[in-house]
C-alpha positions in Angstrom: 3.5 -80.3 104.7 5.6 -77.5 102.9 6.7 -77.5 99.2 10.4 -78.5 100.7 9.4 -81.6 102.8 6.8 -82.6 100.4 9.9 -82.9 97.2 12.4 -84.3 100.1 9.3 -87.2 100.6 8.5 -87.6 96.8 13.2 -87.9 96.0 12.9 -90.9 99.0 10.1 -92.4 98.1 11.7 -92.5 93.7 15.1 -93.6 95.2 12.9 -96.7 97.3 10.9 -97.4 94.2 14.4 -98.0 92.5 15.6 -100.1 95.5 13.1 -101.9 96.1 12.7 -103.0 91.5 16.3 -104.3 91.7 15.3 -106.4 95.4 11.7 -108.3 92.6 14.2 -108.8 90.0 16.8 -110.4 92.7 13.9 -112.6 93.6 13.3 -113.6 90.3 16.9 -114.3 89.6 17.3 -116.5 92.6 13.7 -118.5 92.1 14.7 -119.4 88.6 18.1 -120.3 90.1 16.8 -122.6 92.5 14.4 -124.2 90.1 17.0 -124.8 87.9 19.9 -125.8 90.2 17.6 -128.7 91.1 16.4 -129.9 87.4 20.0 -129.4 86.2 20.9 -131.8 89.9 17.6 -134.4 88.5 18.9 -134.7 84.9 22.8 -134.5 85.3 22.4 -131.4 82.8 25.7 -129.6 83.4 25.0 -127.3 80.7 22.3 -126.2 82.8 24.4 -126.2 86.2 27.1 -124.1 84.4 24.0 -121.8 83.3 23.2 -121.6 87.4 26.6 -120.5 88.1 27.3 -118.3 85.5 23.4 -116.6 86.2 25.0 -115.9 90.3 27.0 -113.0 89.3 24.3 -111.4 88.4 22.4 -112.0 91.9 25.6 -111.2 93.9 25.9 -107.8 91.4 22.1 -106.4 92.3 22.7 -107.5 96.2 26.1 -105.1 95.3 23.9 -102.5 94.0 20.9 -102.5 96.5 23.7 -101.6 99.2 25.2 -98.9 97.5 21.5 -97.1 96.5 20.6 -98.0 100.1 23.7 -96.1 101.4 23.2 -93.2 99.5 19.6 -93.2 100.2 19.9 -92.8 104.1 22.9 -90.4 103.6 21.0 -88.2 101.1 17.3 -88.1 102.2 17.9 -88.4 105.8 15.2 -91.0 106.3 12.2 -91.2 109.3 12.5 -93.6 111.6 9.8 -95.3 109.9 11.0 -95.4 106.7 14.8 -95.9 108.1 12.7 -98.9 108.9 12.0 -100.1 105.5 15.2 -99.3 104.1 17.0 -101.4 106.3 14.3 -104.5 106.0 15.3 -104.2 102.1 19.2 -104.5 103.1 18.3 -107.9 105.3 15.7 -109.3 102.0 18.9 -108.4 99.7 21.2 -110.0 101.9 18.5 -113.2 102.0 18.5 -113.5 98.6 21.8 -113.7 98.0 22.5 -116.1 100.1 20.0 -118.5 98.6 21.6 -117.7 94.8 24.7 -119.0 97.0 23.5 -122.3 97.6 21.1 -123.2 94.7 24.8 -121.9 92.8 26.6 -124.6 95.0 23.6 -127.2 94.5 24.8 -126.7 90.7 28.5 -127.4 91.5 28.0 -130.5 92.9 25.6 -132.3 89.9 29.0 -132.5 88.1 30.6 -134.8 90.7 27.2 -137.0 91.4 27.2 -137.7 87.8 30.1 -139.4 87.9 28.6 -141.6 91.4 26.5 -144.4 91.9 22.7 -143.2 91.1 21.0 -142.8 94.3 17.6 -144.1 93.7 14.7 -141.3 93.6 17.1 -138.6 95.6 17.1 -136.5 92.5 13.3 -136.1 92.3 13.1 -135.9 96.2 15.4 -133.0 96.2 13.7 -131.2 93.4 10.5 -131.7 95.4 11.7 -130.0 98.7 13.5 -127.4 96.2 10.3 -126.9 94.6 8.7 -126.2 98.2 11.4 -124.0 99.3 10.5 -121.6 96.3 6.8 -121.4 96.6 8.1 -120.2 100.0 10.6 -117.6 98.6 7.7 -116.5 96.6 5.4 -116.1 99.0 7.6 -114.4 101.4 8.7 -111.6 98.1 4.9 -111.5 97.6 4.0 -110.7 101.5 7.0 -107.8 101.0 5.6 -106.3 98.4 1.7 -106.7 99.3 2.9 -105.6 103.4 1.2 -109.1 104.8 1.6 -110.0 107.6 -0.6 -112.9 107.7 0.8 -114.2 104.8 4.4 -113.6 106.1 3.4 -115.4 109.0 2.1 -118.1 106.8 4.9 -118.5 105.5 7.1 -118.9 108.9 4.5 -122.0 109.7 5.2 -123.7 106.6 8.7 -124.0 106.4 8.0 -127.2 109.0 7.6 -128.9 105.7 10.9 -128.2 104.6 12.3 -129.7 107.9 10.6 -132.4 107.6 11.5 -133.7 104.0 15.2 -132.6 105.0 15.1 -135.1 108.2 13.2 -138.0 105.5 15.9 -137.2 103.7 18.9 -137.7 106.1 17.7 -140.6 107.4 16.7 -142.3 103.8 20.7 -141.2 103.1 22.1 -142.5 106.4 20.3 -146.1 105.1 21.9 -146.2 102.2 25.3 -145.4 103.6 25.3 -148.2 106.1 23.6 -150.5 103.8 26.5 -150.4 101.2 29.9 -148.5 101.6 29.9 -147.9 97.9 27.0 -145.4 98.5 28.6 -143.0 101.2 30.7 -140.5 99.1 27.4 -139.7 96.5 25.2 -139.7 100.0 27.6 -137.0 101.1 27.3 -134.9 98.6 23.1 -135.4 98.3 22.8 -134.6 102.2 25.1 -131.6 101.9 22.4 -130.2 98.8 19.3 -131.4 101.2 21.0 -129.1 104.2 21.8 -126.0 101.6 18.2 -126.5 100.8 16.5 -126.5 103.9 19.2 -123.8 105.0 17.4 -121.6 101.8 14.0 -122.2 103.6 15.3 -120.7 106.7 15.9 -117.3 104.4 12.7 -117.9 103.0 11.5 -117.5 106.4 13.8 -115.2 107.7 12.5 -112.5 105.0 8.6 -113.6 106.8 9.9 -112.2 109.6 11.5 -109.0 108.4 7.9 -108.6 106.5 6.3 -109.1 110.0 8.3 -106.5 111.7 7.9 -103.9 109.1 4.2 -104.0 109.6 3.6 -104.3 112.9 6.8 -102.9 114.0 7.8 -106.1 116.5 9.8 -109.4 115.4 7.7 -112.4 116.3 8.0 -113.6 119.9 7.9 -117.0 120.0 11.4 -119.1 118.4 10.7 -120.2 114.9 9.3 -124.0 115.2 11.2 -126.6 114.2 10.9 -130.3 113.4 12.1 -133.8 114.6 15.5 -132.0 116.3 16.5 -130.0 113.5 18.8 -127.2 115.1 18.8 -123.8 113.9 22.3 -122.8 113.8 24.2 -119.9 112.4 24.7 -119.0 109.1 28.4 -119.1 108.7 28.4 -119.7 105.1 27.8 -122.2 101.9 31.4 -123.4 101.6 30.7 -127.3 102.6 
């Protein structure tokens, strides 16, 4: 490798290090978001829930930034195909993340409006739960990025059945409630729209798997991403419910 190619590799590989330090403190941004989106949704702490909101920018600002440093990037150091490869993977995590500071930010909005609704008996501890889930699966997925695991990517993909299937307890313990008393149906509304945003945040979870899987080995996996009891993977055409 000559002097040239050899300071054209080490210039990529500073300007991916920078990249890829403002993608771990995304991650960390939108984990704490999550976990606190759902305690601030438990407790009716909207001084908490305003702290989530607020805290977004931030996430939305870094996915801002990881663009624009990815941009130059490919336009400066005219990457590989390989490493083209992993530039673009850290544009899709980026994209992921953001997206899930989206709807733990919307999970936020809404504890202002349930406060002020009949309590629905256990729903904030059963949403925390599933929220709790969903993050050890964000984590893991950031964690298979940076440690290139496949295994543990794939891991990941398997276990966000879990998710689905506390979001389908979920929807049917809310339907129950609905048709059991009237009163009940606007605050039910509201909880099933945070259950979907958080098993919609498990789908990025395992959507970043995936992207970790085709770095490494190259391919996407085959098969569809399983799915439980009938939940349809649909779209993503926004949080704005």
């Amino acid at each position: 490798m000559s002097s040239d190619t050899k300071h054209i590799a080490s210039a990529f590989d500073r300007d991916l290090e920078t990249i890829q330090a403002l993608v771990v403190r995304m991650g960390g941004l939108v984990e704490t978001a999550i976990e606190d989106a759902a305690r601030a949704l438990e407790t009716y702490d909207e001084e908490l829930a305003e702290t989530v909101r607020r805290r977004d920018k931030e996430i939305d600002n870094l996915d801002l930034q990881v663009n624009e440093e990815a941009a130059r990037l490919i336009a400066l150091r005219a990457p590989t195909a390989t490493d083209l490869r992993l530039v673009l993977t850290v544009i899709k995590i980026s994209t992921a993340l953001e997206r899930v500071g989206d709807y733990a930010k919307n999970m936020a909005k809404r504890s202002h409006v349930l406060a002020n609704l009949p309590v629905i008996d256990g729903a904030g501890m059963a949403l925390r739960r599933m929220s709790t889930t969903v993050e050890r699966l964000l984590k893991d997925a950031l964690d298979s990025y940076i440690q290139r695991d496949a295994d543990l990517a794939a891991d990941v993909r398997e276990r966000d059945l879990e998710v689905d299937q506390m979001y389908n307890a979920l929807f049917r313990e809310f339907l129950t409630y609905m048709m059991e008393d009237p009163r009940h149906i606007t605050a039910c509304m509201h909880l099933h729209f945070i259950a979907k945003n958080i098993e919609r945040m498990g789908d990025h979870a395992t959507a970043i798997a995936e992207q970790v899987i085709y770095l490494v080995t190259g391919e996407l996996p085959d098969e569809a991403r399983p799915k439980k009891d009938g939940v349809v993977r649909s779209v993503d055409t926004g949080v704005g419910e």
